[in-house]
Structure formats: C-alpha cells, structure tokens
C-alpha positions in Angstrom: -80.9 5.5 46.8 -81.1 5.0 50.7 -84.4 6.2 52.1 -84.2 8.9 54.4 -86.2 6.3 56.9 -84.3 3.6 56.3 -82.4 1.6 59.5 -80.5 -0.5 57.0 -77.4 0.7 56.1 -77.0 -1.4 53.5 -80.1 0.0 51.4 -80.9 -4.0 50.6 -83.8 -5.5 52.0 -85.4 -2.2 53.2 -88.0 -2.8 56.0 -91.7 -3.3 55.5 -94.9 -2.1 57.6 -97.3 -4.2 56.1 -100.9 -3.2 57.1 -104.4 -3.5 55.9 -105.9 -0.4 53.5 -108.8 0.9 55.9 -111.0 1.6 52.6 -110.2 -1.4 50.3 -109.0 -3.6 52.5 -105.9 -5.2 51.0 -102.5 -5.5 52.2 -100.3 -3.1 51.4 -96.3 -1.7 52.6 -96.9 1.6 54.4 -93.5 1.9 55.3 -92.0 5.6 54.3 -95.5 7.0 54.2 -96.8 10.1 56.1 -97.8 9.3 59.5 -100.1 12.2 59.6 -102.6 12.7 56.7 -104.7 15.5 58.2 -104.9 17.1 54.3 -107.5 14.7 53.5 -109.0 14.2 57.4 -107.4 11.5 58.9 -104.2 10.9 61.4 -102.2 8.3 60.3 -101.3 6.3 56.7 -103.7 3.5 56.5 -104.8 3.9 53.0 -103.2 2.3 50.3 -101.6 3.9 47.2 -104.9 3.9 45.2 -107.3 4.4 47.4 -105.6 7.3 48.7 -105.3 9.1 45.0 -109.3 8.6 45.5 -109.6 10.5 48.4 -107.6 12.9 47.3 -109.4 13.5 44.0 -112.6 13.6 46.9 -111.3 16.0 48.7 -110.2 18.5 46.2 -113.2 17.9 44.5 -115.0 18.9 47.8 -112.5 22.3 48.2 -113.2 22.7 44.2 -117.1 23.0 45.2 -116.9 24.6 48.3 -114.7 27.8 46.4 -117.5 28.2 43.8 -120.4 27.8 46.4 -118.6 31.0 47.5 -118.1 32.8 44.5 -121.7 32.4 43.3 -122.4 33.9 46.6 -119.9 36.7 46.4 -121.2 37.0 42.6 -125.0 37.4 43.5 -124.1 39.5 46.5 -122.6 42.4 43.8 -125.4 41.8 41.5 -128.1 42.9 44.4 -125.9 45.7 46.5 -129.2 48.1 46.4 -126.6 51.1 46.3 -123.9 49.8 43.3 -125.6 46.7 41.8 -127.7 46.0 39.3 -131.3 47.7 39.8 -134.0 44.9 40.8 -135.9 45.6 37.3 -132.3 44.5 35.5 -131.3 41.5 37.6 -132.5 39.0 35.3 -131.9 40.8 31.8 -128.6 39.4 29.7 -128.2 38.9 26.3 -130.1 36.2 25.8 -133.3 37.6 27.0 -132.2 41.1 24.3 -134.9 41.7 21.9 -132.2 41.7 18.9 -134.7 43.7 16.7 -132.0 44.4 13.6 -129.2 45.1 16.4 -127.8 41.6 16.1 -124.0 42.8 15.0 -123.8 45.2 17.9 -125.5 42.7 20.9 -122.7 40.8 19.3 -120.1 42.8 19.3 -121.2 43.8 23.3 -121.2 40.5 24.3 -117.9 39.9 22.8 -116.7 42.7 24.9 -118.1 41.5 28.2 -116.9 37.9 27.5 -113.3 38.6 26.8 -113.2 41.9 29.1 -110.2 41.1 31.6 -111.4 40.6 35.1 -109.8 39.8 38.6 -107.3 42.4 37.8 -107.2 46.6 37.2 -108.8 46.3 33.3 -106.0 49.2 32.3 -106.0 50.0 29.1 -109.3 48.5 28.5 -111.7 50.1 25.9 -114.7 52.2 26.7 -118.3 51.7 25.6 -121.1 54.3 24.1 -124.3 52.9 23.9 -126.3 55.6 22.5 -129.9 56.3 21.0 -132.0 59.7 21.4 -134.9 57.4 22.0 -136.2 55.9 25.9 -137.0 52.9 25.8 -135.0 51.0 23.0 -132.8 48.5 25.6 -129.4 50.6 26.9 -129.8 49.9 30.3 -130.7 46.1 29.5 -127.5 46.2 27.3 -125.5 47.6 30.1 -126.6 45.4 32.7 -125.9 42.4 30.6 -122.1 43.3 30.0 -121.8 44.5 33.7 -123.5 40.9 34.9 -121.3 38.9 32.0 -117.9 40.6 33.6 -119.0 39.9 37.1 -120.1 36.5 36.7 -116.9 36.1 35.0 -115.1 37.1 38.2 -113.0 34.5 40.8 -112.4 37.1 43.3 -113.8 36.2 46.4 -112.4 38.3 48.6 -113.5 41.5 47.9 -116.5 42.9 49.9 -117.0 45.6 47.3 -117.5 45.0 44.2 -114.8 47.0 41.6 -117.3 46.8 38.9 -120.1 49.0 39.4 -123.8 50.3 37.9 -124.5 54.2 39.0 -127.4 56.3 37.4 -126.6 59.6 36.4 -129.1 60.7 39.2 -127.7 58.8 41.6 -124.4 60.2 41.1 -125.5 63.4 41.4 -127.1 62.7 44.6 -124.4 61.4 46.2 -122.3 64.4 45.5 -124.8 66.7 46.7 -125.0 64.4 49.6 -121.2 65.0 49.8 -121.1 69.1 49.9 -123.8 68.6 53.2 -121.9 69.4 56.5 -120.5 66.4 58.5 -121.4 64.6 55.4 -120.5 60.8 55.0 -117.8 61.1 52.8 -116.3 64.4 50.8 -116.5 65.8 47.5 -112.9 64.3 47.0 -113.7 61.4 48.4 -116.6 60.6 45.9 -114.5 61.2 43.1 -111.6 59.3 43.5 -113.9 56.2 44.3 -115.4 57.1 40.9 -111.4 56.8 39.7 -110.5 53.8 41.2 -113.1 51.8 40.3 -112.4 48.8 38.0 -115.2 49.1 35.8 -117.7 52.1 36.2 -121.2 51.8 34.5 -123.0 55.2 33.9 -126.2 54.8 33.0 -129.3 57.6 31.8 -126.6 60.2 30.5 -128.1 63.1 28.7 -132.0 61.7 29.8 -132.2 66.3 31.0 -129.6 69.3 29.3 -129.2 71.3 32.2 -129.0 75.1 31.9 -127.1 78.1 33.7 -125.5 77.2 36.9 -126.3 73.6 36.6 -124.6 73.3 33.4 -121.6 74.6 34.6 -121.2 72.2 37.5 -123.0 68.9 35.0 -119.6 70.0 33.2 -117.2 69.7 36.3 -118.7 66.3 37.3 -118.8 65.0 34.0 -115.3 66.0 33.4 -113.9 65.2 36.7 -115.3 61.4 36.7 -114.2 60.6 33.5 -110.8 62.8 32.8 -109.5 61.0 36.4 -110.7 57.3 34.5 -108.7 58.8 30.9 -105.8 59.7 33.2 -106.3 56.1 35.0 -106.6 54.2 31.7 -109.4 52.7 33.0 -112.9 51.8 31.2 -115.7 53.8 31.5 -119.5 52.2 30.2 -121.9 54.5 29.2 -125.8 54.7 28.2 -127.1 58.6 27.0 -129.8 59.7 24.5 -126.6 61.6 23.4 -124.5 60.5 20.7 -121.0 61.7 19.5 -122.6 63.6 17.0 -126.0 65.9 16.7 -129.2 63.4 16.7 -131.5 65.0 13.6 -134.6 65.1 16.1 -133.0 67.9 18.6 -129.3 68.6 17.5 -127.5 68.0 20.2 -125.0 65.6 21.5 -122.8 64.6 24.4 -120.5 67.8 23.4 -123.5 70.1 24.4 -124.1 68.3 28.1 -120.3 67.7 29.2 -118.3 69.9 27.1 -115.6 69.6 24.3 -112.8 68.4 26.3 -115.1 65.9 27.8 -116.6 64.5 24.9 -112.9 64.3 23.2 -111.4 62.4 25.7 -114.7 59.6 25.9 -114.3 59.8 22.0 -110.4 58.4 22.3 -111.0 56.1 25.4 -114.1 54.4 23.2 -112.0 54.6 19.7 -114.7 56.9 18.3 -117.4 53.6 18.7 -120.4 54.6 19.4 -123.4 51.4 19.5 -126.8 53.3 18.0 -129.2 51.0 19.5 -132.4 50.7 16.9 -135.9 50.0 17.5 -138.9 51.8 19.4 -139.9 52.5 23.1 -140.6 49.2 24.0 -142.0 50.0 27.6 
C-alpha cells in the first residue's frame, strides 16, 4: 500500500529519514512519523519506536497521577464541607475502626451496601437504609458515616463542586427550613426541598432523638413526609439513623409511625424492603 507521504510512485524503495533517537541514541527511519509530538512535550519525531512507547507509558502515567491527585482532593473536600459533610467527630470513623460488639452480620451487610452502592451516576432505584436502636450511644452515626465516606471515596467525579451525597442532622434540617420561612431568606421553603429531592444520596442522621407535640407535630409530619415522599417519587435512596424503629421499642412504645405518620413510615418501609439494622450494644460514650 503506497504511503500517503510517499514521493515514489512506484511504492518500491520508499524514502528514508534516518536520524539519531534523542533518548537512546540509535539510528532509526523517522520517515512517515509525526512532525509534531506536543502529546508527550516535544515538537518534532526524534524518538525512536521504543523509546517513544516509554514516554508515552510516562506520560499517561503522569496524567493517571495527576487525575487522582485531584480526586483525593475533590474527595476530602466533600468529607470536610462544615455545612453537608461528615461532622469533624466522624471524619476518621469507617468500618474498620466499628466496635463489631455481636453486630458483625449487619457491619457486614452495610459495608456490602456502601461497597457496591452505584456512584458517579443518579443511584435510582437504589435501596434505602434504617439503622435503628432506641438506645444513644450504640454507633448509628459511626455506621452512617462509614457507608457515606465508603460511597464518596468510591467516587471519580471530579467536577462537581457539590457533593450529591450528603450527611444532614435532623436539627440541622430543621434549621435550615426555619431559616427558609425568614424574610429575604437565602433560599425558599421550595427551594430547600427539592435540593433535599435531588440529591443523590441523602444521609439523615438523629431521627426520632425528641417526639414533638401539638403544632410541631403537625409540621415534623409535613417535613418528614415532604423530604422523603419527593425521594419515593424520585426512586432515590434515602439513609437513615432514629431511636425509632419500624415497630414499637418495648422500653417506650413507639416507633417511626408515631414521629412522621403512617403514610410516611409506609413508604420508608417499601423504599428500605422492610430492613431495618437494630444496632446492639450499650452507650458507649
């Protein structure tokens, strides 16, 4: 076949540049080659055939680096947003700093979650998570700052300045709603909610920690229902700690039912296929 290059008709005794390999030294036919190599820093073909596969290897190597440098940064940056992160006391907790303490089948079954959990894309269709015990103290949050940190380490998106998987406590929440009912407020009502929605993966952590009464009941039961009916509606997971399980705790009879209402509690009952994970053990603070 005649090379597109090629000043001989005849396609016999094609033409040669013979020059000296810049790296290696030996003589070598540049001719056909790219005159301008910029992909791996330098104008102009004076590298042979190997030596060039070596620089290439360097280079990507180099780009290869360079891309996680970033996402480590990118990664760490999520873990420590003050407002969305992980809290401070949490930042080092994973599963295998977890005091099992007779929960080894569910720390397994958590971490098999957070290791196969499917990140860098909307997770629709993606199961919820109850972790539930009516006792402080036992590890929740420490459980559900080890899946959140698992998933986000997990992550090769680099180019989001926010992260879509995010750790709000229930107090928190509720602050930045009444933050958004204040006039010439930040952001609205609406607003908050349908970030709530959209997020990939939405962490809820001290649910059920105070049973409100009267009016506060009433609007505990619109925010509960509103955040996690939009996520049911979304197909989106939802992660959730409470001292509130799906059914009545003997100590106090109540469950998550009582705190966010029946239609509520269904729907978290189908989006976490009736799993609930009853961390055992005492107050360990």
């Amino acid at each position: 076949m005649l090379h597109p290059l090629s000043d001989n008709p005849s396609g016999h005794d094609r033409p040669e540049v013979i020059v000296s390999c810049t790296d290696c030294g030996c003589r070598y036919n540049s001719y056909g080659q790219v005159l301008s190599d910029r992909y791996i820093g330098r104008r102009g073909s004076r590298w042979c055939p190997d030596c060039r596969k070596i620089r290439v290897r360097a280079f990507e190597q180099h780009e290869h680096d360079v891309r996680e440098a970033r996402l480590r940064f990118q990664r760490e940056a999520w873990v420590q947003d003050n407002r969305r992160g992980i809290p401070e006391l949490f930042r080092g907790k994973d599963f295998s700093n977890f005091d099992l303490g007779g929960n080894e089948d569910r720390v397994s079954a958590l971490r098999k979650y957070a290791e196969t959990f499917p990140v860098d894309s909307r997770p629709k269709g993606a199961q919820s998570i109850l972790i539930a015990r009516d006792i402080n103290g036992v590890g929740k949050t420490h459980l559900t700052c080890a899946i959140l940190r698992t998933i986000i380490d997990r992550s090769s998106d680099i180019d989001r300045e926010v992260c879509p998987y995010q750790f709000w406590p229930i107090y928190r929440i509720k602050q930045r709603l009444l933050d958004a009912q204040r006039f010439n407020g930040a952001e609205t009502v609406a607003q908050v909610y349908l970030d709530f929605a959209s997020m990939w993966l939405l962490v809820i952590d001290d649910v059920g920690k105070d049973l409100p009464s009267g009016y506060e009941a009433s609007a505990a039961y619109e925010m509960y229902f509103t955040i996690i009916n939009e996520r049911y509606n979304a197909q989106l997971p939802i992660i959730v700690s409470s001292n509130l399980g799906f059914a009545p705790w003997a100590s106090d009879g109540l469950c998550l039912q009582d705190l966010m209402g029946k239609a509520c509690a269904s729907r978290l009952m189908e989006m976490t296929g009736g799993v609930e994970y009853v961390i055992e053990g005492k107050d360990r603070r």
